[in-house]
N, C-alpha and C positions, 0 to 999 in steps of 0.2 A: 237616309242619304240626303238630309237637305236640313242648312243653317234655317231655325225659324225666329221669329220677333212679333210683339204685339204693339208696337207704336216703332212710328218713322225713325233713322237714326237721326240724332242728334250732332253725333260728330264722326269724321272723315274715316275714323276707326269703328265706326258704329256701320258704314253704309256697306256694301257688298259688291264683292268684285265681278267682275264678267269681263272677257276677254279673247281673244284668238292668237295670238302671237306676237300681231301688231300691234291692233287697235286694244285699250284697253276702259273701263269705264267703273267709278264708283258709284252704285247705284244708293240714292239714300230712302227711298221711297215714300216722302213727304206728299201728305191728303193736297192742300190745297198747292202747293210747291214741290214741285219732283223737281230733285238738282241729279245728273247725273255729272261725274268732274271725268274728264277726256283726257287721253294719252296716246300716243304715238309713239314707236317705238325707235324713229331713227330723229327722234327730235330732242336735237343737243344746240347747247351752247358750243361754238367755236367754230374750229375748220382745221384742216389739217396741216400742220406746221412742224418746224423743227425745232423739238424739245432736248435735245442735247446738248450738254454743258461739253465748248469745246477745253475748258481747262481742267475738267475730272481727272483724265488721264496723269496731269501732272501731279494733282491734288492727291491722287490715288496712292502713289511712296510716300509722300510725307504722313499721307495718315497709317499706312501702314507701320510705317517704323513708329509712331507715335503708338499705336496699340502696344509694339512688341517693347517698347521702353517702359512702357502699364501708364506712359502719358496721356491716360483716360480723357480727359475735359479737352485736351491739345486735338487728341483724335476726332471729335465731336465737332471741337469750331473748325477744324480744317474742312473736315465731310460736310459742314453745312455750307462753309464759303466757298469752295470751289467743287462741290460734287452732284450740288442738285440738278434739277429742269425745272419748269414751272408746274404750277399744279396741273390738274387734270379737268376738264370742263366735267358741265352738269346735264343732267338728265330733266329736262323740260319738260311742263305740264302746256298742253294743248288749250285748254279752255275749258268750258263750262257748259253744257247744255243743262235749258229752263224751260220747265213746262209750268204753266201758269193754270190752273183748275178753278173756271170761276163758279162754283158749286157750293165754296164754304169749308171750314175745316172740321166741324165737330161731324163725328162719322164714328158708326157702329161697327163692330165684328171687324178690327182693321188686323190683316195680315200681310207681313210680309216674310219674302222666303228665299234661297239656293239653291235648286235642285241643284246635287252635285251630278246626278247620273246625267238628267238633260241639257245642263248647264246656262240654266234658264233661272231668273232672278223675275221673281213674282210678286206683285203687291194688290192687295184687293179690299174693299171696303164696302160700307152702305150707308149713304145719305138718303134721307127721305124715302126712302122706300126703294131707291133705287141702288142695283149694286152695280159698282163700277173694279173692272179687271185691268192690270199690264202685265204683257210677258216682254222684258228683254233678253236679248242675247248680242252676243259677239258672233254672227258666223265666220267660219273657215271658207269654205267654198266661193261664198261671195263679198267676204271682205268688208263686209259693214256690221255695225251696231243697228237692230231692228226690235221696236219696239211698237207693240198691238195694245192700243185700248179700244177697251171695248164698254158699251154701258146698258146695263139690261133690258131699261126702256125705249123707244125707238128716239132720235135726236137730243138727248140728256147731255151730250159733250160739248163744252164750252169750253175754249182756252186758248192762249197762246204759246206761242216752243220759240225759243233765239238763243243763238250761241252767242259766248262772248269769251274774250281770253285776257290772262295778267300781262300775255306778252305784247310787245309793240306791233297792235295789229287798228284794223278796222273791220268794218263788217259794210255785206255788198248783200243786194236781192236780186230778183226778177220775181213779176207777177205775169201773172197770163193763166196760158190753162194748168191743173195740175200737173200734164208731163213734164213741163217746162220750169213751174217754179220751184223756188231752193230761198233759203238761208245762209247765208256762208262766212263765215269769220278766217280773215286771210292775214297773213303776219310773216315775221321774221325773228329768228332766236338772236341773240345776246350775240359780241365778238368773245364775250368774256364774265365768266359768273365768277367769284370767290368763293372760297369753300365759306360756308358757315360758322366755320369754328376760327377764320381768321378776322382781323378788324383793316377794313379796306370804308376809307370813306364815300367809294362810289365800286360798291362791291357788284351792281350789274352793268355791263357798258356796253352798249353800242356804239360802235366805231364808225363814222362815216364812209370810213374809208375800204373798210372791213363790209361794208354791206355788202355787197356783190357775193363777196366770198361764206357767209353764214347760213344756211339752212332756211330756206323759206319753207311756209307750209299755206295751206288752207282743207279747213272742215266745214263739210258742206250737209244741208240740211233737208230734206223735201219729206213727203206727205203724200199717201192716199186715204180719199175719206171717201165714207162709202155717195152714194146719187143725192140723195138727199141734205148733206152738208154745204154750209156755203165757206168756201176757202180761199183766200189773200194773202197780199205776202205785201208787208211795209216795212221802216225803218225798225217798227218794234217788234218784228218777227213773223211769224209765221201764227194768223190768225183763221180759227176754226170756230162756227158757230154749227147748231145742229146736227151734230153726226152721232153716229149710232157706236161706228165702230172707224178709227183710225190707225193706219200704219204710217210707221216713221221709220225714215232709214237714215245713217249719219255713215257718213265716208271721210277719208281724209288722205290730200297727197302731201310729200313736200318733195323738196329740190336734193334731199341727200342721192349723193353717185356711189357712193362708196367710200369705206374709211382710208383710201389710198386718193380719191382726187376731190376736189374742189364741188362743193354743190353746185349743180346743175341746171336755173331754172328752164333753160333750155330743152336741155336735152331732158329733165323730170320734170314738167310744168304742172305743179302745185293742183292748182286748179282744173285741170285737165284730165290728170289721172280721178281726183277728188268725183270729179263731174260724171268721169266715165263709169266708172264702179258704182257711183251710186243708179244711174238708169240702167244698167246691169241690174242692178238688186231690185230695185223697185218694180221693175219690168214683171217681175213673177208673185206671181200669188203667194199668201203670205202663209198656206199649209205646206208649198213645196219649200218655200224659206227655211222654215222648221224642219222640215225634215231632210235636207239636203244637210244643215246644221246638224244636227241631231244625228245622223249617218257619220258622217266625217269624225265628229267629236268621240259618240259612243263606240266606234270600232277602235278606239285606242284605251279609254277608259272603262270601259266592260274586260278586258282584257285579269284584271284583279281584282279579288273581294278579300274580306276581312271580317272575322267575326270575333270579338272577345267574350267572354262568358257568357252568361244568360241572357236570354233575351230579357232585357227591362221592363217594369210593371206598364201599363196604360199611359197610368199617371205623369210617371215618369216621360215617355213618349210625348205626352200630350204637350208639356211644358216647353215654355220657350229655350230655344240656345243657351243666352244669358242668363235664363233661371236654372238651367243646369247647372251650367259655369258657376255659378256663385254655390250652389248649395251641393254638389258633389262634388265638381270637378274631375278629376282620373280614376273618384270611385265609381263613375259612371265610363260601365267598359263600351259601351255602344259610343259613347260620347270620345273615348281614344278612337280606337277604329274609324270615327267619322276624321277626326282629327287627322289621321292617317290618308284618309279617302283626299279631303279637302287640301291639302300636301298636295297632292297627285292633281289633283285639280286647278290649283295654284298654276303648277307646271306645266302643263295642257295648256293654259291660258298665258302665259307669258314666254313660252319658247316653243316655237315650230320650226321645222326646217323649213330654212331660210330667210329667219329672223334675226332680229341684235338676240344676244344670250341675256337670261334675267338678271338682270343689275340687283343692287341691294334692295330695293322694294318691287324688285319681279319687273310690273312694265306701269306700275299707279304711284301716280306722285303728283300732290296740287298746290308743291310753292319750285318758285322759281330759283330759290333757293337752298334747294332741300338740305335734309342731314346727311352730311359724308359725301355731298354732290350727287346722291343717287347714282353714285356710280358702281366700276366693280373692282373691288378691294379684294386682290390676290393673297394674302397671305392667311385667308381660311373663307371667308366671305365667300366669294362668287363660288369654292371648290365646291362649299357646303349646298351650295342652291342644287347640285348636281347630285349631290350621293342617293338619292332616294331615284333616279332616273331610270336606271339598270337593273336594280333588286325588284322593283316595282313593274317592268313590266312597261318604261318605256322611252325606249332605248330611243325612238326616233327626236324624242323633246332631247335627248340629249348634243343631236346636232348642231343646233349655234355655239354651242362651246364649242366642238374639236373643232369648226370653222373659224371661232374666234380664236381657237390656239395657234392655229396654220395661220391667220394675218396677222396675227403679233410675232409669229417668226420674223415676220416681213420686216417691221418694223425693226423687231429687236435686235437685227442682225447689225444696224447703223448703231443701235446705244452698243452692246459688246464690243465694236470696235471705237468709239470715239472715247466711251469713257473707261475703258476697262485695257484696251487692246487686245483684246481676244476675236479670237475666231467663234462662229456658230452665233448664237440671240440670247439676248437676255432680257427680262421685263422686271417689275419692283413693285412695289406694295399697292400701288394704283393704275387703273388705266379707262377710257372709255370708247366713245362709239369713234374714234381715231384710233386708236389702238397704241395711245403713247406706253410707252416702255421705257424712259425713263426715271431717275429717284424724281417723285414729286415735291415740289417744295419751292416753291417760288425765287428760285434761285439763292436758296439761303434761309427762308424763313421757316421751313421745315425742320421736322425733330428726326438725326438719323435714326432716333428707335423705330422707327420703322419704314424711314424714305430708303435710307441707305440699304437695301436687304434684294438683293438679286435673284433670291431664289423663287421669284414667283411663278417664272415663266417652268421650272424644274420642274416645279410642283404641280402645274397644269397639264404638264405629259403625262401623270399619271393617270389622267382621264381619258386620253389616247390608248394607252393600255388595257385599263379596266374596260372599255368598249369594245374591243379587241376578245378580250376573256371571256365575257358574256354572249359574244355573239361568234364568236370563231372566224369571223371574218377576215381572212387570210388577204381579200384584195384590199381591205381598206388597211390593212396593217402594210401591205408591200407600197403601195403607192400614196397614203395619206400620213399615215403614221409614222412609220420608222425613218422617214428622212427628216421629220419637225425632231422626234427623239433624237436621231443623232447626233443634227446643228446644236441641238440642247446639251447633247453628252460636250460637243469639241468645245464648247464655252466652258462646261465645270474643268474641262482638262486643261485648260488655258488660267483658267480661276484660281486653282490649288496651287499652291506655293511651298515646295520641300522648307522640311523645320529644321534640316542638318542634323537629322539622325534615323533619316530612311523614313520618315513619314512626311502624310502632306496635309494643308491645314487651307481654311479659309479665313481671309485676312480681308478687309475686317468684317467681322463678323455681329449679329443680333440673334437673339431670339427675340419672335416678331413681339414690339411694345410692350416686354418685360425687361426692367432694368434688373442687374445684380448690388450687393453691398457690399460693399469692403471691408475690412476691422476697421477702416477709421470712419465708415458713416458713408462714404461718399456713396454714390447710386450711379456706376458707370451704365451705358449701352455697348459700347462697340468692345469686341474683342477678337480672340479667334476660335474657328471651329465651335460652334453652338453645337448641341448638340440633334436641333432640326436640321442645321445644312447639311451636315454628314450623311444623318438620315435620306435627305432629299437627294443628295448626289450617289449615295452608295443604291439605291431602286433606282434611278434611272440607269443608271451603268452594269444592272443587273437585266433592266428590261433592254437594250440594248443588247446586252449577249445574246441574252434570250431570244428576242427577236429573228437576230440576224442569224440564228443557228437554226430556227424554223422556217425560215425563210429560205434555208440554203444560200444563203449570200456569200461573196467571196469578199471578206470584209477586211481591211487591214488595218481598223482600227482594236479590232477584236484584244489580238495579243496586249495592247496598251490600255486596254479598258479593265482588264483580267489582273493586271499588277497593280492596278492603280486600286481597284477595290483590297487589294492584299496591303496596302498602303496608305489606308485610310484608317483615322482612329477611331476605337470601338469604344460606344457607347459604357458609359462608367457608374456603377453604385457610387453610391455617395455616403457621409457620413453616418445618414439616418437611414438606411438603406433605400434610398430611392433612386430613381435614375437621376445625373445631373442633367441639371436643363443647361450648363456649358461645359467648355473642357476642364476648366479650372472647378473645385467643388466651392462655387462661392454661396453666398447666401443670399437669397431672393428679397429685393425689393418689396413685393405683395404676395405674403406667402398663398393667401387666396386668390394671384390672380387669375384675370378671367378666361386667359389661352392656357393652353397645355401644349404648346409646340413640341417639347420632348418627349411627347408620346405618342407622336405620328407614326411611330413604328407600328404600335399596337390597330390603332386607328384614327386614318382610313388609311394608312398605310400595314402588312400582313407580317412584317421580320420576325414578329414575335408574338409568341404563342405555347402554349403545352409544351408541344413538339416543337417547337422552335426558340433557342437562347432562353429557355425556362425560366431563367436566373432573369433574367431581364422582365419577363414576363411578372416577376414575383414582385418584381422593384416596382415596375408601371401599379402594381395595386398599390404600394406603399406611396407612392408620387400621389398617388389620388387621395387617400384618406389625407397626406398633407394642407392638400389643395383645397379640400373640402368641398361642398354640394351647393355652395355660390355660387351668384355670375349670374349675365343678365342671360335671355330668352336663346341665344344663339351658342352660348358656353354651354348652357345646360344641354343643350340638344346633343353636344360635341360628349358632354359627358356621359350622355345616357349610353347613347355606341361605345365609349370604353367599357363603360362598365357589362355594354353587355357581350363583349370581348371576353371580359375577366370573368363572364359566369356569373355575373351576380344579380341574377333577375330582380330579387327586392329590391336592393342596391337602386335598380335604374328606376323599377317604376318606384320608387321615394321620389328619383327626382322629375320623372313625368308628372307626379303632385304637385311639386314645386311649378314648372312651365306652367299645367294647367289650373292655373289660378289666376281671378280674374285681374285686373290692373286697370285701372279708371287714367283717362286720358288726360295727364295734367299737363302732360309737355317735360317732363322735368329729366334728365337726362342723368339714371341712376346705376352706374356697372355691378352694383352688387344684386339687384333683381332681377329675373324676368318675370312670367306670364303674359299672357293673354287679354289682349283687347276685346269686347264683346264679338266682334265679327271675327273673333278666333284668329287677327292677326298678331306677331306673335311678337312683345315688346322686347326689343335691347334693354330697356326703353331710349328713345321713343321706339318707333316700328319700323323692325329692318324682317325680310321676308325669309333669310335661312336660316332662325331658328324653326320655322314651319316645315322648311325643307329638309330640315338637319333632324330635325326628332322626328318626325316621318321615316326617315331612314334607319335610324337607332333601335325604334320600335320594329320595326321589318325586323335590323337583325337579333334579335330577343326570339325571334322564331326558326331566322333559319341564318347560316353562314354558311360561306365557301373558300372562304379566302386562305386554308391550310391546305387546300386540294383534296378537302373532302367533303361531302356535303351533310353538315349537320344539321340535321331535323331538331327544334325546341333546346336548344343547345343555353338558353337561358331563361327559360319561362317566369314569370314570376306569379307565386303563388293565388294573387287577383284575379287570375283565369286562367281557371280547372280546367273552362273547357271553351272550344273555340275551333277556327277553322280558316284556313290561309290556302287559296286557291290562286293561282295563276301567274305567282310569286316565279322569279329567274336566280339561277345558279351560274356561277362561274364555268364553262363547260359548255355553253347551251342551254340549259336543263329548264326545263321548268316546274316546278314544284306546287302538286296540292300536297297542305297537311290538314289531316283532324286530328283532335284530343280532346278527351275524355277525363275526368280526377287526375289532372295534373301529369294524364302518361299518354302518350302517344295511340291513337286507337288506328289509323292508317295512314297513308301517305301514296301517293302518286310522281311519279317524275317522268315527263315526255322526254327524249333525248332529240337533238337539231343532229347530230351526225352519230357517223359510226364514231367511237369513243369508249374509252372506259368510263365508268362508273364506280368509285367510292362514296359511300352514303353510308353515315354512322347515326344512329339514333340511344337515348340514355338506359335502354332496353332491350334484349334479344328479339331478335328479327330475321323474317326469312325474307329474299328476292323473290316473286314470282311477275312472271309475265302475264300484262293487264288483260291482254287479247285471248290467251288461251288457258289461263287459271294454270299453268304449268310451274313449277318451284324450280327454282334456277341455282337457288346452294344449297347445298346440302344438309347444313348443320345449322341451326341457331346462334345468330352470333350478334352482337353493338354493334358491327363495321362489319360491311360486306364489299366488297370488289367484284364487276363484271365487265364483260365487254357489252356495250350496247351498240343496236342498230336502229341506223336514222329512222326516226318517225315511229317508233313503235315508243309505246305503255309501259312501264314497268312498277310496280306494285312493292310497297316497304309493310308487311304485315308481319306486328309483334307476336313473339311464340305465345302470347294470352289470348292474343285473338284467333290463332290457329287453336287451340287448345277447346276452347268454348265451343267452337265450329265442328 
């Protein structure tokens, strides 16, 4: 359970993450130079403003009729001139913390390391005979970064520690006694970052006038070192001569109020909060640090374990992360499983209740520039950060989402009406820690393949649901949920536009940043009815009935949601028998490209299935073999979960081989790859964080799924591990699920029920029910699929008739 190394990282993908929700830190663990690189989690470029194009609305008919005329390029310059907003600001790196080791760098037995269980990031060495330790961590409870060196002989520690940042900051001290001194680098974000991928001759800017209004912060520094050290604090840091054993604690405020008002320095004084949490922390001794950490952390990640085949030789064990990586890669099953674990830990470490939700690199980012803004890219991006949340056992990281879903209603309810005229919210292919909700795109410089696409905000209710399903939570469905879904239903009803022959369509329409070709070559975007939106509006207007019929509500939009689904067109084979990825069966621009939007139905959306539109079901595998087992780190992850949809364990894990492979850090920005960076982050290329998140989940469901309304046990195994064991895993329902297995066949299983409830559980073997508590058999007959009622809080036991047999 822990990333290992035998030399410092080299590079930002080399070093190792630690984190609480907030604060975030890459730790690289350098002999004579520890660099840890610093993040914050509400520190963004911009301020909250109004991103609405007031002439979309008018823009909106002409591009329409220009679609329905197949005035393709007309369609395209209209929605770029009059349909955008501006882009979306960026996700800002904090600074730098420097610890300076004046000891020398040639060093013996150097290890560094991740406990994922402690969530503690270790580095340890021996110069001259002396060994010298550090444990960092991110705590939860007290809200700092705290880091112990220690050195085995008595006063061996020399060095100095100073923050410093790329943003427009300076740095402040005070000296005195150690209660009182600090380091601190204090600053202010950008009015305005450019994205990366546009050309702006002064692409970061600070606005004089804009300064009030942007995000200040300050990260603040101090020190206990044990009686015998002597400690100072000057322009060049924080300086320690003979100490045996030091603690350091880093804190950080800034001015953000909220993605609805204006930062605050006032009423959030940077400095002040920074100041106060750190004498908070450092107040207490550094084993209740740890263990206050350590409590917090492990009561959510103990919650699940993961075992794949055999336990691996020594050797194997003994070996570095990296040396794994290179010389097995996914044939090394303990090395998925960790991959699996370290997912979960990602997540743990970048989204707590009552944090920003994990943006495209979680909450670690060290240019002020990043790839994609570091922001959160709606149309599969941010969903993917979240699928592994629920199945995995934790459900509370998945909070900053459904809170960021409930304040992008807010927002989105001003774009549906200015650009659209509709009623209810709508959001588009980007958004950040403002929670803008309109097309991005510089008012024009954007590409509609994927600015112009409304269905993002659709597509993030499904996460209100699925939250809903897993934990049965009736009050947060009545009062959180079902009123963000239904402002979302009145927007797709407002959306859809009759085609004059009893059906309704979306105009205009994308499948997300795949174009179509035409017989004469050309390569349009916009059309109508894709066939994601359909998908996307026909499940929310399906979880809306639903809802509201569980709810008991007396709902009048019911009857109109009921004909409108009867009035939506059905997803269509195509010439090769696959599904179309639009309405028209045109032919795909990249036939390997890297989304599979039209097979949302499959996954992570549940339409289809065995037992559900078969025939669709049949198509989604021929869509894939098209598609092929390319794409960079975060396609692949999308891919593994279909595939293990369709049953095809080898299938997926071929392409967990693929992910898990290692990829050297060139910068080079390539869609046909992914794999893994040494620190097993997980490349697009370069490093965006849900393919981590997204094969983490895929992997889960190769073990177990729920989403037919029934719970199937190893429903895709793949041949690689015979045998293995999935404890503490969650079922739709409530449920929580251990499985074991044995030579590739199920040897028991376990499911705790949260309420009174039925129980369907299907396994690829006959099986009896009995009751865990009292060894009692609950059906009668031996059967693959068994049905029960269960009651809250009690055991119940999935035992194959081999294994009753032997007994």
């Amino acid at each position: 359970m822990e990333l290992a190394y035998d030399r410092p990282a080299r590079t930002w993908t080399e070093a190792l993450p630690v984190g609480n929700g907030r604060l975030g830190g890459m730790v690289f663990g350098g002999i004579d130079r520890e660099l840890i690189s610093l993040n914050e989690d509400t520190l963004w470029s911009g301020y909250p403003r109004d991103w609405n194009n007031p002439r979309a609305l008018e823009a909106l008919a002409e591009v329409r009729r220009a679609v329905l005329e197949e005035r393709y390029e007309d369609a395209e310059r209209l929605s770029k001139a009059g349909m955008m907003g501006p882009y979306t600001q960026a996700y800002m790196p904090l600074g730098d913390w420097h610890i300076r080791f004046h000891h020398g760098h040639f060093a013996d037995g150097y290890r560094r390391s991740l406990d994922l269980e402690k969530a503690c990031a270790n580095t340890s060495y021996e110069i001259g005979g002396v060994a010298y330790t550090r444990e960092l961590f991110a705590s939860g409870p007290d809200q700092a970064l705290v880091c112990r060196l220690v050195s085995s002989k008595p006063g061996m520690l020399d060095l100095t520690a100073w923050l410093d940042s790329p943003l427009r900051s300076t740095t402040v001290w005070s000296d005195g006694t150690q209660e009182e001194a600090y380091y601190a680098v204090r600053g202010d974000c950008p009015s305005e970052v450019s994205p990366d991928y546009t050309f702006d001759p002064v692409p970061i800017k600070y606005d004089p006038e804009s300064a009030s209004r942007t995000v200040s912060f300050e990260g603040r520094l101090a020190c206990r070192a044990d009686s015998g050290a002597e400690v100072s604090v000057n322009h060049t840091g924080i300086r320690i001569r003979g100490a045996t054993e030091v603690l350091f604690g880093f804190t950080a405020g800034t001015s953000f109020a909220g993605f609805d008002r204006m930062p605050d320095s006032e009423s959030f004084p940077p400095g002040e909060l920074a100041a106060s949490r750190l004498r908070e922390a450092l107040a207490k001794p550094y084993p209740e640090l740890k263990r206050r950490h350590e409590r917090e952390y492990r009561a959510l990640f103990d919650r699940f374990s993961l075992r794949l085949g055999p336990v691996p030789s020594d050797d194997r064990r003994r070996a570095t992360t990296d040396e794994r990586l290179w010389k097995h890669g996914a044939e090394d099953a303990e090395l998925v499983a960790l991959f699996v674990q370290y997912g979960r830990y990602l997540l743990l470490s970048s989204s707590r209740p009552g944090t920003q939700p994990a943006n495209l690199q979680g909450i670690w980012n060290q240019h002020v520039r990043p790839i994609w803004s570091c922001n959160y890219t709606l149309n599969i991006n941010l969903q993917m950060n979240y699928w592994l949340a629920e199945p995995t056992n934790l459900s509370e990281c998945h909070e900053p989402l459904l809170q960021f879903v409930e304040d992008l209603s807010v927002t989105g309810e001003e774009t549906a009406r200015i650009h659209y005229g509709c009623q209810g919210w709508a959001a588009h292919h980007n958004s950040d820690v403002w929670r803008q909700s309109a097309p991005p795109g510089n008012y024009g410089d954007g590409n509609p393949l994927w600015a112009n696409w409304p269905m993002g905000g659709v597509w993030l209710c499904a996460h209100l649901w699925e939250h809903y399903l897993f934990t049965g939570d009736e009050e947060f469905l009545r009062t959180r949920a079902y009123p963000v879904l239904r402002q979302a239903a009145l927007f797709c009803l407002d959306w859809l536009t009759p085609d004059g022959r009893g059906m309704y369509r979306t105009n205009p329409s994308t499948s997300p940043e795949h174009r179509f070709r035409l017989p004469d070559g050309r390569t349009p975007a916009l059309t109508v009815s894709s066939t994601m939106d359909i998908s996307l509006i026909r499940e929310l207007f399906v979880h809306c009935v639903d809802a509201a019929e569980l709810l008991g509500l007396s709902e009048p939009l019911l009857p109109l949601l009921r004909a409108r689904l009867t009035e939506l067109p059905a997803a269509k084979i195509g010439s090769r028998g696959n599904v179309q990825e639009w309405f028209h069966d045109f032919e795909d621009e990249d036939e390997e490209h890297r989304h599979v939007s039209h097979l949302y139905d499959l996954y992570p959306g549940s339409a289809w299935g065995r037992n559900r539109h078969a025939h669709l079901y049949e198509a989604a595998r021929r869509s894939m073999e098209l598609r092929g087992d390319g794409g960079t780190g975060w396609s692949l992850a999308w891919k593994i979960a279909l595939r293990a949809r369709l049953r095809e364990g080898n299938r997926a894990y071929a392409l967990i081989r693929r992910l898990l492979s290692p990829v050297e850090d060139d910068g080079v920005m390539d869609f046909t790859r992914g794999g893994v960076y040494a620190n097993l982050f997980d490349a697009h290329p370069p490093f965006q964080i849900d393919g981590n998140f997204g094969a983490a989940a895929g992997i889960v469901e190769l073990l177990l799924q729920s989403h037919e309304g029934t719970i199937e046990l190893l429903p895709a195994l793949p041949d690689a591990w015979p045998e293995g064991e999935l404890a503490g895993a969650k079922a739709r329902g409530g449920f929580t699920v251990d499985i074991e297995w044995e030579q590739g066949r199920l040897k028991r299983a376990f499911l705790l029920s949260s309420a009174d409830r039925l129980l369907r559980v299907a396994a690829g073997q006959p099986f009896r029910l009995l009751c865990a508590r009292s060894g009692s058999t609950l059906t009668a007959e031996p059967a693959t699929e068994q049905t029960i009622e269960t009651k809250k809080g009690l055991l119940y036991e999935v035992r194959p008739e081999a294994e009753i047999q032997e007994q």
